[in-house]
N, C-alpha and C positions, 0 to 999 in steps of 0.2 A: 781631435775634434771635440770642441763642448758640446752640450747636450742642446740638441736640435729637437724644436716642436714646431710640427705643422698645422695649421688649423686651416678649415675652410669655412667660405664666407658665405657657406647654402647648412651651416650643420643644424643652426637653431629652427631652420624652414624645416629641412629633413627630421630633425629630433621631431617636432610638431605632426610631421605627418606619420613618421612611424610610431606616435602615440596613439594616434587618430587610430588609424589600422589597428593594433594594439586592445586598443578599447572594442573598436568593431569585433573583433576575432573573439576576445574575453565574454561580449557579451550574447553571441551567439554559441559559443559553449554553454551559458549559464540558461539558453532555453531550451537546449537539447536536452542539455539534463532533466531541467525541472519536465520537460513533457514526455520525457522519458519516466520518471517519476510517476506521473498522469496529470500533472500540475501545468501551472505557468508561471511564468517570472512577475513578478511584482517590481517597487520602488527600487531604485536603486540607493542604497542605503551607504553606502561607502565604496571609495575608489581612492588609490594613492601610485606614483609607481614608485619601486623600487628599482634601488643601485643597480647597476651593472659593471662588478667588480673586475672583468676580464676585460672589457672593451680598453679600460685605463691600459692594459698590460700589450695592449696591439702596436706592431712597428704599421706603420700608415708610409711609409718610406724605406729606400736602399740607396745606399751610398756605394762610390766607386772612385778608386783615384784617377784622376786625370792630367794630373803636371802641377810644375810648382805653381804657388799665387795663389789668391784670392778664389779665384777662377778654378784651383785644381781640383774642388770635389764636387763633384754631378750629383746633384738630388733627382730621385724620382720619383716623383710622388705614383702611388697605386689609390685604387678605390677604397674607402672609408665607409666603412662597416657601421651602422647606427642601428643600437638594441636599446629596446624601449618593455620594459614590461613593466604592467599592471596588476595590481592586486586590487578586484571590485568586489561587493557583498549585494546581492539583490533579495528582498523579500521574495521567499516561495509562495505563489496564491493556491491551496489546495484546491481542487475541484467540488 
């Protein structure tokens, strides 16, 4: 078997909303803190995301023989996992 890649045709939608979320979830940390603090969150001053070096390394498929031909190997495709993480910086507004 050559080397087999699956791609699906929802991942850019998917990548997009598990950034969304992502960002939501990042930026609700960053007011707990700050009020935790005694503060509040300010400007959002910077946001980037970073790679996800493991996602690459995921089998998204299982293979099985089935008979001679064309036809002999069964793909299956399983659900595809999409990690999205953020790195943001928000100015602290002191009290």
């Amino acid at each position: 078997m050559s080397t087999v890649v699956l791609e699906s045709g929802q991942s850019e939608s998917a990548s997009r909303e598990a950034a969304r979320l992502a960002m939501s979830n990042a930026r609700a940390e960053a007011e707990a803190m700050a009020e935790a603090a005694g503060g509040g969150l300010g400007t959002l001053l910077r946001v980037m995301t970073l790679p996800d070096y493991a996602q690459n390394s995921r089998s998204a498929w299982s293979a099985y023989p089935g008979g001679p031909g064309p036809e002999g190997v069964y793909i299956t495709p399983t659900d595809v996992t999409v990690i999205v993480t953020v790195q943001a910086t928000w100015a602290y507004v002191a009290p």
